[in-house]
N, C-alpha and C positions, 0 to 999 in steps of 0.2 A: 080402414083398419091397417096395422102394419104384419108383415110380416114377422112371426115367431122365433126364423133360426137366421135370417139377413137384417132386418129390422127395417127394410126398406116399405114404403106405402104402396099397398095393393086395394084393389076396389072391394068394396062390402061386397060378401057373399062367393067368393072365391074361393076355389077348394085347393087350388098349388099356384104358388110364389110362380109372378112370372118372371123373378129377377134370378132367383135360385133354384127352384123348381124343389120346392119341400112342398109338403102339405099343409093345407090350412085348414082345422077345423074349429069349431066354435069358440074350443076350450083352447085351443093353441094360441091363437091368435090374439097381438097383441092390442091392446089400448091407446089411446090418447095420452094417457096420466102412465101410463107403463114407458109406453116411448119415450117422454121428457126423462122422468126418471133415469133410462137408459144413458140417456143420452146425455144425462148431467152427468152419470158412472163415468163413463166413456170423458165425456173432459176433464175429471178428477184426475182419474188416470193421465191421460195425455200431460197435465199439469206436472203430476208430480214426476211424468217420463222426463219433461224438458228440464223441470228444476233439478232433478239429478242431475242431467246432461249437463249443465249451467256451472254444478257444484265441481262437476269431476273437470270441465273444461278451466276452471279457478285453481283447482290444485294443481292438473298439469303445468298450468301456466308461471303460479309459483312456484314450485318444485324449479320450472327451466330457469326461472332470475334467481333462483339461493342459488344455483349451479355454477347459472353464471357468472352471478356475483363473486363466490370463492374462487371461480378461476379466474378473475381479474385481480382479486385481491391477492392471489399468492404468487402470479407475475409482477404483480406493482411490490410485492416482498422479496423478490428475488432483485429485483432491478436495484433496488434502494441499496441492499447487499452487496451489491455487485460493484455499484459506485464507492461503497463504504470504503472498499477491499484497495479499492484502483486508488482512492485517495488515500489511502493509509500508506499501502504497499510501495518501496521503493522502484524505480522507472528502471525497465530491464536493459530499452536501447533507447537509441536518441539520447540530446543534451540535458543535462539538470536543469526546472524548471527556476532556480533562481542560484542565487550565490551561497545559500545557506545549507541546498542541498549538495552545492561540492565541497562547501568544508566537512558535512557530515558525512561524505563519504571519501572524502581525504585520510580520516584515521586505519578504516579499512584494509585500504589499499597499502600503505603504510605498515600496517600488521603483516601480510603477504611476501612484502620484498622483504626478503634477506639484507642484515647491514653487511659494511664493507668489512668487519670485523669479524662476522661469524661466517663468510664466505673464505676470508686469507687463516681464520682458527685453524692450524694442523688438528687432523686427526689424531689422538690418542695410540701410539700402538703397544700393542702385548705383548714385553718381553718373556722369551722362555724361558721355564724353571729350567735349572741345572739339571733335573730331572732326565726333561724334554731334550736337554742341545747333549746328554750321556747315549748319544748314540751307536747302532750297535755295531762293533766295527764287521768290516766288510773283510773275509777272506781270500786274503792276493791267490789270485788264480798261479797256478802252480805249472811254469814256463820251463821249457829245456835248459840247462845252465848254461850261464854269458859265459864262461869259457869253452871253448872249442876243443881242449883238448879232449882225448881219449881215456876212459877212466871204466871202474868197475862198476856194475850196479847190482843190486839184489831183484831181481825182477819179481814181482808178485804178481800182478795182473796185466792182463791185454785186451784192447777195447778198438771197435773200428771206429768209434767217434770219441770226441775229446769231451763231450760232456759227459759220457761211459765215465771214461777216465777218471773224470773229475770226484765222481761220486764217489769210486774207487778209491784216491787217495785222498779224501777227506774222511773217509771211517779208518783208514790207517793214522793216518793225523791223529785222532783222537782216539787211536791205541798207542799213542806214545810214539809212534814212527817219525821220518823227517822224509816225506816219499816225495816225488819227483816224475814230473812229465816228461817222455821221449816218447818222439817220434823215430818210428824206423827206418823210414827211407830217408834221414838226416845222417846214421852212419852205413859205413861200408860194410861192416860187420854182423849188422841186424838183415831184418826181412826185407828183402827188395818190398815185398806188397806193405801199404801203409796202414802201419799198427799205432794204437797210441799205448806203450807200455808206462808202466808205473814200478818205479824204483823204489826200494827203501833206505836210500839212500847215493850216496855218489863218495868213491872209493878212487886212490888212485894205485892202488897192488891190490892183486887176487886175495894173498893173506888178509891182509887189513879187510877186505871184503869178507874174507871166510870166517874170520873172528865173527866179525859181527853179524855172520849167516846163521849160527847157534842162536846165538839171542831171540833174533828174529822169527827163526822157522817155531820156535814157542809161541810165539802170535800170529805167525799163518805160514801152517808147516809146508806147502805146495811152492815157498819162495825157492829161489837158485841165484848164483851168481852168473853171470854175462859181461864177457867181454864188449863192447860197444866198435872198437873201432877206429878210422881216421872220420873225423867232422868233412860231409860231403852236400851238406841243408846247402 
C-alpha cells in the first residue's frame, strides 16, 4: 500500500509512514489504482508547469528580437540620415570635391565682397537747415576797455570773482545798460584789494557821468559815480 499524505510505498499493515511519519489506517491508506491516478495528476500538472514555462520563455524571447530589431532599425534610420545630410549639405573645410562645386560656390563669395564702386561711393551728407546753422550768438564776455586812459564809471556792483560779475552785468545788459568790467587793482584810484566792479557805463567828465547817473539810479538806485584813476594793470 502507499502512503496517504507522502504517497510513498509502505508495507501492508503498517500504522505510520516510515517516510513521513503520518498515520496509516485502513481507511487512509492509499491504493494501487489511487496511486496511478495520483500520479498521472501529478504529471498533468508537471506538464502544464513546463508548457507554461516554454510559453513564457517564447514571449520573453520575442519580446528581446522586436526590441532588438527596432533598435537596429532606428540606427540603420539615423545612419542613412545622416549620409543624406553630408551629401546634400555643402563641405565646411577642406577643398571642393569637383569643379562644379567651386563654380557654385563662386557666386557666394562674389555676393560678400563689396565692388570697387560701392567701396570708393562717397557717403551721402546731411546739409543743415538754415534753421540748424541760426545759431545762438554767444555774448562777448565783457573786458576792461582797450583804452588806458582814466575815465568816469557809474559803479553798480562789486564781485570777488569775474564770473560774479559776469552775471551782474548781463541782467544790467538786459535792462538797457552798456555795463562794463573793472578790475581794481588795474587803477590807482580803486581798491588796492581785487574787486571785479561793474560799470554802467564809461564817461570821460564827472558831469557827463552825473547826467547819466539820474537815468540809471531808476534802474538800480544803489549806483554812484567813481573816479578810476591812472591805468596801473
Amino acid at each position: 500500500m502507499f502512503c496517504s499524505k507522502c504517497g510513498k510505498e509502505i508495507r501492508d499493515g503498517m500504522k505510520f509512514c516510515t517516510y513521513c511519519g503520518a498515520a496509516v489506517s485502513g481507511r487512509g491508506s492509499v491504493t494501487v489504482s489511487d496511486q496511478s491516478r495520483m500520479s498521472a495528476a501529478r504529471k498533468k500538472k508537471k506538464t502544464a508547469m513546463i508548457a507554461v514555462i516554454i510559453i513564457l520563455v517564447f514571449l520573453i524571447f520575442g519580446v528581446a528580437a522586436a526590441a532588438i530589431w527596432l533598435l537596429i532599425g532606428n540606427e540603420a534610420g539615423v545612419g542613412t540620415e545622416g549620409k543624406k545630410e553630408s551629401a546634400t549639405s555643402p563641405a565646411v573645410m577642406g577643398t571642393p570635391s569637383s569643379s562644379a562645386d567651386m563654380e557654385s560656390d563662386a557666386p557666394a563669395e562674389s555676393t560678400l565682397a563689396p565692388s570697387a564702386t560701392e567701396i570708393s561711393e562717397p557717403t551721402a551728407t546731411i546739409e543743415p537747415t538754415p534753421e540748424e546753422n541760426q545759431t545762438e550768438p554767444t555774448k562777448p564776455e565783457l573786458e576792461t576797455p582797450v583804452e588806458h586812459k582814466p575815465f568816469y564809471g557809474i559803479w553798480c556792483t562789486a564781485s570777488e570773482t569775474r564770473a560774479e560779475a559776469q552775471i551782474d552785468a548781463d541782467e544790467l545788459s538786459q535792462k538797457g545798460l552798456d555795463p562794463q568790467i573793472v578790475v581794481t587793482t588795474d587803477w590807482s584810484n580803486l581798491n588796492k584789494t581785487k574787486w571785479y566792479v561793474v560799470t554802467a557805463g564809461v564817461y570821460s567828465s564827472n558831469e557827463e557821468a552825473q547826467r547819466a547817473l539820474t537815468h540809471i539810479q531808476e534802474i538800480y538806485p544803489k549806483a554812484y559815480v567813481k573816479y578810476t584813476g591812472k591805468w596801473q594793470g
